[in-house]
PDB file as gemmi writes it, atoms N, CA and C in Angstrom:
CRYST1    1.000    1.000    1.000  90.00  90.00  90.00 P 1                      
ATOM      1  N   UNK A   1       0.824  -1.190   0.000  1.00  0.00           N  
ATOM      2  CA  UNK A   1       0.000   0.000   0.000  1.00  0.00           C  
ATOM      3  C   UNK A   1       0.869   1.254   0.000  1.00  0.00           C  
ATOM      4  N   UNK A   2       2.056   1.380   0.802  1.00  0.00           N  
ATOM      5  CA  UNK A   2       2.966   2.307   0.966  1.00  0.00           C  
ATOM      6  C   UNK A   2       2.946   3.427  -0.543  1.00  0.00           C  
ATOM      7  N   UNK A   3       3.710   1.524  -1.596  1.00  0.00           N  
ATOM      8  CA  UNK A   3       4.429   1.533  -2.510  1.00  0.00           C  
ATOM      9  C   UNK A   3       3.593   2.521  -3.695  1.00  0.00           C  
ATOM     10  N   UNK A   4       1.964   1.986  -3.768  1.00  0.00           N  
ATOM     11  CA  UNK A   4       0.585   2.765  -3.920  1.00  0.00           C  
ATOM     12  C   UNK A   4       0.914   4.190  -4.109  1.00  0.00           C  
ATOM     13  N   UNK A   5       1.367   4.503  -2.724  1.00  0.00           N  
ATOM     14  CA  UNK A   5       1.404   5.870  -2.430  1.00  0.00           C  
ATOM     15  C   UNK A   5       2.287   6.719  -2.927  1.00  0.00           C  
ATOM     16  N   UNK A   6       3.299   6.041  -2.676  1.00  0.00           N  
ATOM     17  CA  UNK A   6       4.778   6.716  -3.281  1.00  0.00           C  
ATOM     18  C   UNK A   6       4.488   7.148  -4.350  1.00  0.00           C  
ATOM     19  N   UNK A   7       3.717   5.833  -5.044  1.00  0.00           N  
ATOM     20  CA  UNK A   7       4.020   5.999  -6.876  1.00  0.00           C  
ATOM     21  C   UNK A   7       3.293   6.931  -7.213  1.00  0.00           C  
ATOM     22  N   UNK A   8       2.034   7.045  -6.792  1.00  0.00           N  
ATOM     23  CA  UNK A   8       0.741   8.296  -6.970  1.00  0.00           C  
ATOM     24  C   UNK A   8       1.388   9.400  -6.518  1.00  0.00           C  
ATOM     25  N   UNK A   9       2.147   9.780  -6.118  1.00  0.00           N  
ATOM     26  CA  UNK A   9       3.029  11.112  -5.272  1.00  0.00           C  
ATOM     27  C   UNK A   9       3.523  11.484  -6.554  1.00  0.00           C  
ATOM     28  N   UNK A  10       4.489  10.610  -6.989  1.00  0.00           N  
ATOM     29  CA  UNK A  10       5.294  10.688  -7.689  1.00  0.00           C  
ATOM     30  C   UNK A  10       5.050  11.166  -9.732  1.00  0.00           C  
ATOM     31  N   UNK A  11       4.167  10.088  -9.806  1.00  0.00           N  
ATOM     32  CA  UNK A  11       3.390  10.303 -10.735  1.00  0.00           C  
ATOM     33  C   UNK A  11       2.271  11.793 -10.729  1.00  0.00           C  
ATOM     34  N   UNK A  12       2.227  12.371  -9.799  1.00  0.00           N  
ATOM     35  CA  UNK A  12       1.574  13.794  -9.603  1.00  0.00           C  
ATOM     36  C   UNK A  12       2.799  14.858 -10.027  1.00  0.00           C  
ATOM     37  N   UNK A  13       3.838  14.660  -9.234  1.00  0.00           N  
ATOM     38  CA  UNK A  13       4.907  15.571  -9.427  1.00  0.00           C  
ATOM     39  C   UNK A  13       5.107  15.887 -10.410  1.00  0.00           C  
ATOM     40  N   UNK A  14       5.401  14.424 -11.423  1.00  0.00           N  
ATOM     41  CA  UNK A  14       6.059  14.154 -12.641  1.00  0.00           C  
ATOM     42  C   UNK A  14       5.103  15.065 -13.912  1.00  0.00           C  
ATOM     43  N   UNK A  15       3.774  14.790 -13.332  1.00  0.00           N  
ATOM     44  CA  UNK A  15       2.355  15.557 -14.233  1.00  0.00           C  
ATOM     45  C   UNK A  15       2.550  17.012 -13.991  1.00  0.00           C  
ATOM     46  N   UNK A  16       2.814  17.237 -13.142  1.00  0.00           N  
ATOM     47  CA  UNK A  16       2.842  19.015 -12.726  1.00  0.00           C  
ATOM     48  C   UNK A  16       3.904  19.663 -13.043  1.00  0.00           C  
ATOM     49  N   UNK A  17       4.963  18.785 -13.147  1.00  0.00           N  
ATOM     50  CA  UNK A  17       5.895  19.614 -13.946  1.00  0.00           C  
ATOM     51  C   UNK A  17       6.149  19.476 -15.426  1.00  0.00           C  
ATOM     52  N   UNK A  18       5.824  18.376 -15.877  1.00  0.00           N  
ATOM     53  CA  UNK A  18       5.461  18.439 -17.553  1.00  0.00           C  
ATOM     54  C   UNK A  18       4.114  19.457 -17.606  1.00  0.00           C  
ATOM     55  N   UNK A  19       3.239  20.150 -16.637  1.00  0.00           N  
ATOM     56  CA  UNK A  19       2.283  21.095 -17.195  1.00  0.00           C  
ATOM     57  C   UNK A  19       3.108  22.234 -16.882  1.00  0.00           C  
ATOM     58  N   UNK A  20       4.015  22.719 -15.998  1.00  0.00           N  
ATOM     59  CA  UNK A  20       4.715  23.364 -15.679  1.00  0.00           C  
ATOM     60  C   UNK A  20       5.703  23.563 -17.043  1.00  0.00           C  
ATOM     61  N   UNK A  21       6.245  23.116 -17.150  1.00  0.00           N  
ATOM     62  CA  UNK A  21       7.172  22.883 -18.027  1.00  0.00           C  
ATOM     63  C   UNK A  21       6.629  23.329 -19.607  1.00  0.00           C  
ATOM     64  N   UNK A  22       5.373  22.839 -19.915  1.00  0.00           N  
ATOM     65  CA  UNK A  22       5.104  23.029 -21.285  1.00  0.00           C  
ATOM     66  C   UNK A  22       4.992  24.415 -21.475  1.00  0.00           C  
ATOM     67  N   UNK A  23       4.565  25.365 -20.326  1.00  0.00           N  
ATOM     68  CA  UNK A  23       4.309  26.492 -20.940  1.00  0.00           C  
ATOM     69  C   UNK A  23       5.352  27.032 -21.184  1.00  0.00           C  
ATOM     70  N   UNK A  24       6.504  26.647 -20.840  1.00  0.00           N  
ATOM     71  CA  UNK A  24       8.280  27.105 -21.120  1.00  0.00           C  
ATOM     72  C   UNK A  24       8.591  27.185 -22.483  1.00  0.00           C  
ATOM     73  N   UNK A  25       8.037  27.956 -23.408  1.00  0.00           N  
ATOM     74  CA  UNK A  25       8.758  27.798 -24.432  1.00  0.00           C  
ATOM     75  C   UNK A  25       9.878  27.842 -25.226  1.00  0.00           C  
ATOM     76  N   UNK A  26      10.472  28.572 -24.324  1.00  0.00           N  
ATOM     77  CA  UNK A  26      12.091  29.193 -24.328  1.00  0.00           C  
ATOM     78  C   UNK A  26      13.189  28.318 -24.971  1.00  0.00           C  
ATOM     79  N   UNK A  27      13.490  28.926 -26.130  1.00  0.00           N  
ATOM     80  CA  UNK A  27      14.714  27.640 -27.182  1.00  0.00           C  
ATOM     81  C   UNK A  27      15.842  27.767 -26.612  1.00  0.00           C  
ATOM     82  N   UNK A  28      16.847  26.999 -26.822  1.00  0.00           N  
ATOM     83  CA  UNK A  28      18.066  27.416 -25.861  1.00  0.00           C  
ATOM     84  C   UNK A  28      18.889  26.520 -26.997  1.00  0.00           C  
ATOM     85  N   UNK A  29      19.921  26.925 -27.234  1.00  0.00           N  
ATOM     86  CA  UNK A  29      21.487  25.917 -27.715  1.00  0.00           C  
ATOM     87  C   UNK A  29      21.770  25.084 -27.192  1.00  0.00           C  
ATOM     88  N   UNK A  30      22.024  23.680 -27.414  1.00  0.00           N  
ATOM     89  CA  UNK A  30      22.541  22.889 -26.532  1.00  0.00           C  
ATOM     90  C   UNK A  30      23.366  22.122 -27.554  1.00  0.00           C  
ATOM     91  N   UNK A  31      24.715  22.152 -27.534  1.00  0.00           N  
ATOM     92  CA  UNK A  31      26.058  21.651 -27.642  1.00  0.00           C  
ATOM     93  C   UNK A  31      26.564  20.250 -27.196  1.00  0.00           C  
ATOM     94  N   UNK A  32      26.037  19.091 -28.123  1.00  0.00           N  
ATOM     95  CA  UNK A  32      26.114  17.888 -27.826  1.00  0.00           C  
ATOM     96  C   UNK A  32      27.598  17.597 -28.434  1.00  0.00           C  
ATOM     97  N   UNK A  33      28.854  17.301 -28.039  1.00  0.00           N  
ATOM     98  CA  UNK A  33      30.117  16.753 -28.399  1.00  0.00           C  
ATOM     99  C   UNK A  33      30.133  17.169 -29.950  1.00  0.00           C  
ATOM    100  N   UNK A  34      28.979  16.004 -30.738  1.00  0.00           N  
ATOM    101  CA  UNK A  34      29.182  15.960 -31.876  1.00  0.00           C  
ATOM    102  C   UNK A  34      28.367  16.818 -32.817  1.00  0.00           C  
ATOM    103  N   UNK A  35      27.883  17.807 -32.423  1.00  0.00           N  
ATOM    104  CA  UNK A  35      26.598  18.365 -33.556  1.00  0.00           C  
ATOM    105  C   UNK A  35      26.046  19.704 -32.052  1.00  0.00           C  
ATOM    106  N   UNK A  36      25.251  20.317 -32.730  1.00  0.00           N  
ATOM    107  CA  UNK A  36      24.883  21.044 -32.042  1.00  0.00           C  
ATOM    108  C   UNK A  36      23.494  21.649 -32.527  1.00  0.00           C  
ATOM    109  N   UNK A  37      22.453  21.813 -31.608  1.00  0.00           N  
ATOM    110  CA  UNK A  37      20.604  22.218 -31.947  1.00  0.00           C  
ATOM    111  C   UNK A  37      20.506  23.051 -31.018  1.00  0.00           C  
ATOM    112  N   UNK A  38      19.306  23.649 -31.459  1.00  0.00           N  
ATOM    113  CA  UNK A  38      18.112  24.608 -30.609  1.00  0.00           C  
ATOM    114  C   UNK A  38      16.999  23.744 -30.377  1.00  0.00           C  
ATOM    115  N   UNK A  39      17.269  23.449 -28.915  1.00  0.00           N  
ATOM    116  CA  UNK A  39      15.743  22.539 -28.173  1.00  0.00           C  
ATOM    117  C   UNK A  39      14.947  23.399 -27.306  1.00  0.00           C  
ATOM    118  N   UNK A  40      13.154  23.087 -27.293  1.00  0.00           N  
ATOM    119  CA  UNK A  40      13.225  23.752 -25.944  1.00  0.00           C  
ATOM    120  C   UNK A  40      13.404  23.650 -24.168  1.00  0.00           C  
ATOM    121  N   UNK A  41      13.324  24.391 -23.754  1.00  0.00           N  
ATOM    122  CA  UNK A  41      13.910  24.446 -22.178  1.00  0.00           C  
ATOM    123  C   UNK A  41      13.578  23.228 -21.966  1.00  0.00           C  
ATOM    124  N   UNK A  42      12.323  23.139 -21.727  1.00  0.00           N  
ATOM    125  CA  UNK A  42      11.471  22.289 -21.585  1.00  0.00           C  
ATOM    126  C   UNK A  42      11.558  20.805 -21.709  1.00  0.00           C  
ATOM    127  N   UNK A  43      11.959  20.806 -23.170  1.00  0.00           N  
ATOM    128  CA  UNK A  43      12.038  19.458 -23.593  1.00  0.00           C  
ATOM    129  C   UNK A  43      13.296  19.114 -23.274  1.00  0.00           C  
ATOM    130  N   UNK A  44      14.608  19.708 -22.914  1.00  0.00           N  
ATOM    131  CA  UNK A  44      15.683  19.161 -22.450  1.00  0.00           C  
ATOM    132  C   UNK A  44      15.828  18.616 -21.001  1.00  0.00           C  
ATOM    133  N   UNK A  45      14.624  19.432 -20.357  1.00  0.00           N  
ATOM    134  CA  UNK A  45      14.862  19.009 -18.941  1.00  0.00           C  
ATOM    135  C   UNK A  45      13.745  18.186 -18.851  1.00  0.00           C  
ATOM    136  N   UNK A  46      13.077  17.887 -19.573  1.00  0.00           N  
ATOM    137  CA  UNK A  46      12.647  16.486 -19.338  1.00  0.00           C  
ATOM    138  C   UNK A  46      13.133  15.150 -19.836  1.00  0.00           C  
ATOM    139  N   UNK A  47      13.714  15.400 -20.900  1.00  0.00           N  
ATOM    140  CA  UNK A  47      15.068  14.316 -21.014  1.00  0.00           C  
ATOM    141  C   UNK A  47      15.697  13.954 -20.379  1.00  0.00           C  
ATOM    142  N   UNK A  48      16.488  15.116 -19.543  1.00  0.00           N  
ATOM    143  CA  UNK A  48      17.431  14.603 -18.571  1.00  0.00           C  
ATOM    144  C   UNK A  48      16.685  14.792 -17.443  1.00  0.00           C  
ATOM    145  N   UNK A  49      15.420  14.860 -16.742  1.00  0.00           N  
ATOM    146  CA  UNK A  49      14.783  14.164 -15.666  1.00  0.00           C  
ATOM    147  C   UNK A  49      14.598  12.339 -16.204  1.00  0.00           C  
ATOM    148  N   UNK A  50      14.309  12.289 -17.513  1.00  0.00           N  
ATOM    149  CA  UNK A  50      13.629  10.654 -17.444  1.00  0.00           C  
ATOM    150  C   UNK A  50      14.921  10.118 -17.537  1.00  0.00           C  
ATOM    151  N   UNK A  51      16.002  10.294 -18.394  1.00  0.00           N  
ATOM    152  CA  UNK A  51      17.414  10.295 -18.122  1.00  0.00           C  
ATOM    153  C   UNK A  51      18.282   9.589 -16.939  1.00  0.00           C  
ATOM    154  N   UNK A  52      17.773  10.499 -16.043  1.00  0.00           N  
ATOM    155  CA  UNK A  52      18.564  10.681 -14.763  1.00  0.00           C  
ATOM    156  C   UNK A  52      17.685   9.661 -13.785  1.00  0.00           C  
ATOM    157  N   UNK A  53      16.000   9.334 -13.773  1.00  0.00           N  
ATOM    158  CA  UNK A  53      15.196   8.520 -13.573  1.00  0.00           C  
ATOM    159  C   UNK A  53      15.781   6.930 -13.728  1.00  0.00           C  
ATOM    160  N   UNK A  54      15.970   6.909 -15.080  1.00  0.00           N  
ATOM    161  CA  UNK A  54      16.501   5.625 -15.261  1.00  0.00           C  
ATOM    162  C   UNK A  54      17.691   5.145 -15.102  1.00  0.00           C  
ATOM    163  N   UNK A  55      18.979   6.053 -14.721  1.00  0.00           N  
ATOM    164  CA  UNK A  55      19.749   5.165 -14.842  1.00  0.00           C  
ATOM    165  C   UNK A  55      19.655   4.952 -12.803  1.00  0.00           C  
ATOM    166  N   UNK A  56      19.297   5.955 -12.346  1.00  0.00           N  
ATOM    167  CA  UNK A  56      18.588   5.841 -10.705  1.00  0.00           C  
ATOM    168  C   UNK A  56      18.046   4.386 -10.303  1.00  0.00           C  
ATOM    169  N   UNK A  57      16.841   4.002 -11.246  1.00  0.00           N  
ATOM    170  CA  UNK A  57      16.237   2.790 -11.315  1.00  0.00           C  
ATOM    171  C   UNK A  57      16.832   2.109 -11.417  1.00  0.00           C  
ATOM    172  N   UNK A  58      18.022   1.904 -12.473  1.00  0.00           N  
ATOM    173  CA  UNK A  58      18.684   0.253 -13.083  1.00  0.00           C  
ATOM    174  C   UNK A  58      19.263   0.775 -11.634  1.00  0.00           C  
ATOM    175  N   UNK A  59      20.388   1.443 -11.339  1.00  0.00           N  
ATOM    176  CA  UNK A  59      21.158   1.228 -10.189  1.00  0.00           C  
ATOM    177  C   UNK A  59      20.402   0.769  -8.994  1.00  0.00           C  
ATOM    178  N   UNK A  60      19.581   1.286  -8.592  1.00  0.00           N  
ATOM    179  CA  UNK A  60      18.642   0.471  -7.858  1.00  0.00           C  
ATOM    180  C   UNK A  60      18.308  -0.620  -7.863  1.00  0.00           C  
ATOM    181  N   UNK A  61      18.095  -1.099  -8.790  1.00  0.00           N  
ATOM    182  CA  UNK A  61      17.522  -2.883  -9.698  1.00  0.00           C  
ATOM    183  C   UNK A  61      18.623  -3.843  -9.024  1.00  0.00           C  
ATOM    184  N   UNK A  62      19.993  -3.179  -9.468  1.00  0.00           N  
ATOM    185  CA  UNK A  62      21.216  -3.808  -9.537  1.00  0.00           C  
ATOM    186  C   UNK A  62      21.514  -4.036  -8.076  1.00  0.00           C  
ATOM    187  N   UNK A  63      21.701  -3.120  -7.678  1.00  0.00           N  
ATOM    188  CA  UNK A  63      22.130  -2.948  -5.936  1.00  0.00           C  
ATOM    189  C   UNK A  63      20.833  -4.025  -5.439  1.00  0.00           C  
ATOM    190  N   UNK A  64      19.425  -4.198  -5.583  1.00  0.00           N  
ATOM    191  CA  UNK A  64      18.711  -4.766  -5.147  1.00  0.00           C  
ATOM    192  C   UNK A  64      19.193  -6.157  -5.430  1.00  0.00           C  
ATOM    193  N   UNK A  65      19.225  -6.738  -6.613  1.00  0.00           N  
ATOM    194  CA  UNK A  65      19.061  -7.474  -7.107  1.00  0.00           C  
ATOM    195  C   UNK A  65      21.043  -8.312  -6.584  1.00  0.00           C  
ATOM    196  N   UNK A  66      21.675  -7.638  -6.437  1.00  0.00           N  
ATOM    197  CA  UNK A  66      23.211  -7.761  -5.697  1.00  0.00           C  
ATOM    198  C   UNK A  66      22.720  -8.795  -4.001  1.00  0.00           C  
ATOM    199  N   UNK A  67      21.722  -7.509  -3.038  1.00  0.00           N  
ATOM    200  CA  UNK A  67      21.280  -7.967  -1.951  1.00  0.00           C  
ATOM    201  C   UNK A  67      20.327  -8.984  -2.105  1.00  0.00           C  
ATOM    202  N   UNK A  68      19.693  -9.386  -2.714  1.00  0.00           N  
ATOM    203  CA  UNK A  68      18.700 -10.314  -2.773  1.00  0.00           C  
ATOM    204  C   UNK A  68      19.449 -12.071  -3.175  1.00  0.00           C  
ATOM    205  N   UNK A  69      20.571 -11.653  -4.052  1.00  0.00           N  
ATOM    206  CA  UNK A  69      21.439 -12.871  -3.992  1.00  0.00           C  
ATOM    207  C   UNK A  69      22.577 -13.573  -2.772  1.00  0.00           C  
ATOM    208  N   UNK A  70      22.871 -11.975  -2.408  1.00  0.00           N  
ATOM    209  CA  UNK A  70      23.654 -12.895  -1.014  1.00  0.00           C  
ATOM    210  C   UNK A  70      22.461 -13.469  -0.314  1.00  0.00           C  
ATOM    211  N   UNK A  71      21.449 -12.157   0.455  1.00  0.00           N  
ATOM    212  CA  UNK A  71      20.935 -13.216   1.150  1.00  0.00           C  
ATOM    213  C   UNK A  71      20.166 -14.556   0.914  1.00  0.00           C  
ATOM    214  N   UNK A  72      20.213 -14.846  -0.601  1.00  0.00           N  
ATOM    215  CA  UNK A  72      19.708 -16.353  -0.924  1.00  0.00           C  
ATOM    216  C   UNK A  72      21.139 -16.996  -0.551  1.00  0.00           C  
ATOM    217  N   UNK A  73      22.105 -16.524  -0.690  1.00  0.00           N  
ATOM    218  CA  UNK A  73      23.224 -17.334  -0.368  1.00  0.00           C  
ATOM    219  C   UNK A  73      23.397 -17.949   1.333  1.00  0.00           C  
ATOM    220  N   UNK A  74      22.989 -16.573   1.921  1.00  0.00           N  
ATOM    221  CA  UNK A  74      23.731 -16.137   3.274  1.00  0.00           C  
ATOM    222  C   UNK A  74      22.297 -17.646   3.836  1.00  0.00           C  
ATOM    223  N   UNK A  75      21.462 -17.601   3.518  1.00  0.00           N  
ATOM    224  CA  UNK A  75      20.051 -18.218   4.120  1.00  0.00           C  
ATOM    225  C   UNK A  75      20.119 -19.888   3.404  1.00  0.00           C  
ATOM    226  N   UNK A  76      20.987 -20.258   2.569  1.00  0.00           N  
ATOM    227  CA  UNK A  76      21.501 -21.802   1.997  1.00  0.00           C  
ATOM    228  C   UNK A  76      22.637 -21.476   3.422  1.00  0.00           C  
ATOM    229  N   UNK A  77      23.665 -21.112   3.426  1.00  0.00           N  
ATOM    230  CA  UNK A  77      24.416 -21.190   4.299  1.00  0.00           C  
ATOM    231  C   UNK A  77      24.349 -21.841   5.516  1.00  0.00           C  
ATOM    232  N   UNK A  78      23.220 -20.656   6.301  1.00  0.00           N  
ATOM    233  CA  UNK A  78      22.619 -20.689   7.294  1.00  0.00           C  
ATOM    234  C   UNK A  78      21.783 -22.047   7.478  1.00  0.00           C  
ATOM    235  N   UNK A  79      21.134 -22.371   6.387  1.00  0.00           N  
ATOM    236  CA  UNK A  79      20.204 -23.938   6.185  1.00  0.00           C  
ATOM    237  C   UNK A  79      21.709 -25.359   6.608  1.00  0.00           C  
ATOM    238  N   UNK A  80      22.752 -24.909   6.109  1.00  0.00           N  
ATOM    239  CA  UNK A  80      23.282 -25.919   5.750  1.00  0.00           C  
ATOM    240  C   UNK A  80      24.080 -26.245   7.181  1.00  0.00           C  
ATOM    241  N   UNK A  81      24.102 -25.202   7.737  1.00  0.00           N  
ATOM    242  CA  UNK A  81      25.318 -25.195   9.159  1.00  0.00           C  
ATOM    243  C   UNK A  81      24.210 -25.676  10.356  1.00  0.00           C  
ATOM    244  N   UNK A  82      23.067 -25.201  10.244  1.00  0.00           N  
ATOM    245  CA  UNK A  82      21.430 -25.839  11.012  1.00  0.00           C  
ATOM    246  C   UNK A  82      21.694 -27.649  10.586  1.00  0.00           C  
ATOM    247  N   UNK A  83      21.680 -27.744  10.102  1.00  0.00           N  
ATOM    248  CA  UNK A  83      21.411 -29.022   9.628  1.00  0.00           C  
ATOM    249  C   UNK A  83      23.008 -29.804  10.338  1.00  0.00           C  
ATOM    250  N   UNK A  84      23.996 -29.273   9.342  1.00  0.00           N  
ATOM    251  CA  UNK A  84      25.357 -30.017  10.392  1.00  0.00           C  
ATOM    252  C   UNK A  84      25.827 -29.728  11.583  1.00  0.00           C  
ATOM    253  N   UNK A  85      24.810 -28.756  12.458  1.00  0.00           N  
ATOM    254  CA  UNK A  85      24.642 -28.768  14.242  1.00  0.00           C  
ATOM    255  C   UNK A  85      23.774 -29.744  14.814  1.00  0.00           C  
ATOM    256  N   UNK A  86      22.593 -29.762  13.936  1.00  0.00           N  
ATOM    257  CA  UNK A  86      21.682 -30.938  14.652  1.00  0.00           C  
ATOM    258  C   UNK A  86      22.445 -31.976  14.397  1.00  0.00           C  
ATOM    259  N   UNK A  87      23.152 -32.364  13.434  1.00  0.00           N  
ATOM    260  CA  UNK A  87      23.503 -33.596  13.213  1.00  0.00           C  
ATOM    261  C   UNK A  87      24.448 -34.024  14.256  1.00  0.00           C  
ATOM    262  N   UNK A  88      25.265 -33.038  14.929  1.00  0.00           N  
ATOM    263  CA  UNK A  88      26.805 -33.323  15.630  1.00  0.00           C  
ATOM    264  C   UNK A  88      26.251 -33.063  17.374  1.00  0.00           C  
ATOM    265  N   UNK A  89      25.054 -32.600  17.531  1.00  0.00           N  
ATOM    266  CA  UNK A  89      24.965 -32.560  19.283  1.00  0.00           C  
ATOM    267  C   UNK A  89      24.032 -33.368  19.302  1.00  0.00           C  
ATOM    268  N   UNK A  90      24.168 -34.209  20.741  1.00  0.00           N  
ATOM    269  CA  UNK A  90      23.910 -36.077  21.279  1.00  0.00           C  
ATOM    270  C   UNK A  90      22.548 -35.708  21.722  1.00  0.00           C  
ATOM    271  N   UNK A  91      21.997 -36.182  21.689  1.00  0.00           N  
ATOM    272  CA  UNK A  91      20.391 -36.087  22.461  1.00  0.00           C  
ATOM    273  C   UNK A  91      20.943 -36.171  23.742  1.00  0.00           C  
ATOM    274  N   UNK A  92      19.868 -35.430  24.784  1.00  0.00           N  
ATOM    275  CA  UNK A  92      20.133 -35.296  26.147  1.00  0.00           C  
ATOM    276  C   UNK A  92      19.742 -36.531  26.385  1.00  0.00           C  
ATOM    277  N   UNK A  93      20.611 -37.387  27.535  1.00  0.00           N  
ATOM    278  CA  UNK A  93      20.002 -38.464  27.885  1.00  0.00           C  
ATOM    279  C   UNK A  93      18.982 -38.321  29.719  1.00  0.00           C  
ATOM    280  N   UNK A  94      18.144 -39.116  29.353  1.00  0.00           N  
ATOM    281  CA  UNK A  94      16.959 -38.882  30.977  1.00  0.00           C  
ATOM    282  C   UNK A  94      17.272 -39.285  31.966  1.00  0.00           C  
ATOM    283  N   UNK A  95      17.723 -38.304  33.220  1.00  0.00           N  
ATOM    284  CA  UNK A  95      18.234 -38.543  34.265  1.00  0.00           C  
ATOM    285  C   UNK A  95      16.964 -39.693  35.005  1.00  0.00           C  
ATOM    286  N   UNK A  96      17.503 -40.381  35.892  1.00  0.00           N  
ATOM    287  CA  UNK A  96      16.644 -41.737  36.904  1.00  0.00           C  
ATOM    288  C   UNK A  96      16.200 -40.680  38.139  1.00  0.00           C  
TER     289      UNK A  96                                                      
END                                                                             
């Protein structure tokens, strides 16, 4: 439900500043290495918001997806050292 929330937050922001944004009509130069155009304001900084969005996400993905494998590792581990403790301590025997 949190997650719900976040995203609806987020997805509002993202709407209000593309309405924000459109009325920007303002052309500007922008000097790419190889070539060079007139974009507007607008449309550059929403490039490099979705841009900057995604490579946020994959790094996220990655780093997640990094933690989600140890601890499948760390939790086989953990299964396997459970298993060769029960195996190695004696049952208590019943005092008379």
């Amino acid at each position: 439900m949190k997650l719900v929330i976040y995203l609806f937050i987020w997805v509002f922001v993202f709407v209000v500043g593309l309405f924000i944004g459109a009325r920007n009509g303002q052309l500007v130069e922008f000097n790419y290495l190889i070539a060079m155009g007139e974009f507007k304001l607008s449309t550059l900084l929403g490039l490099f918001l979705a841009i900057g969005f995604a490579i946020g996400a994959f790094t996220l993905f990655i780093f997640n997806l990094k933690t989600r494998i140890k601890l499948r590792f760390a939790i086989k581990e953990r299964d396997k050292l459970k298993k060769q403790l029960s195996s190695t301590v004696p049952v208590k025997a019943e005092l008379p």
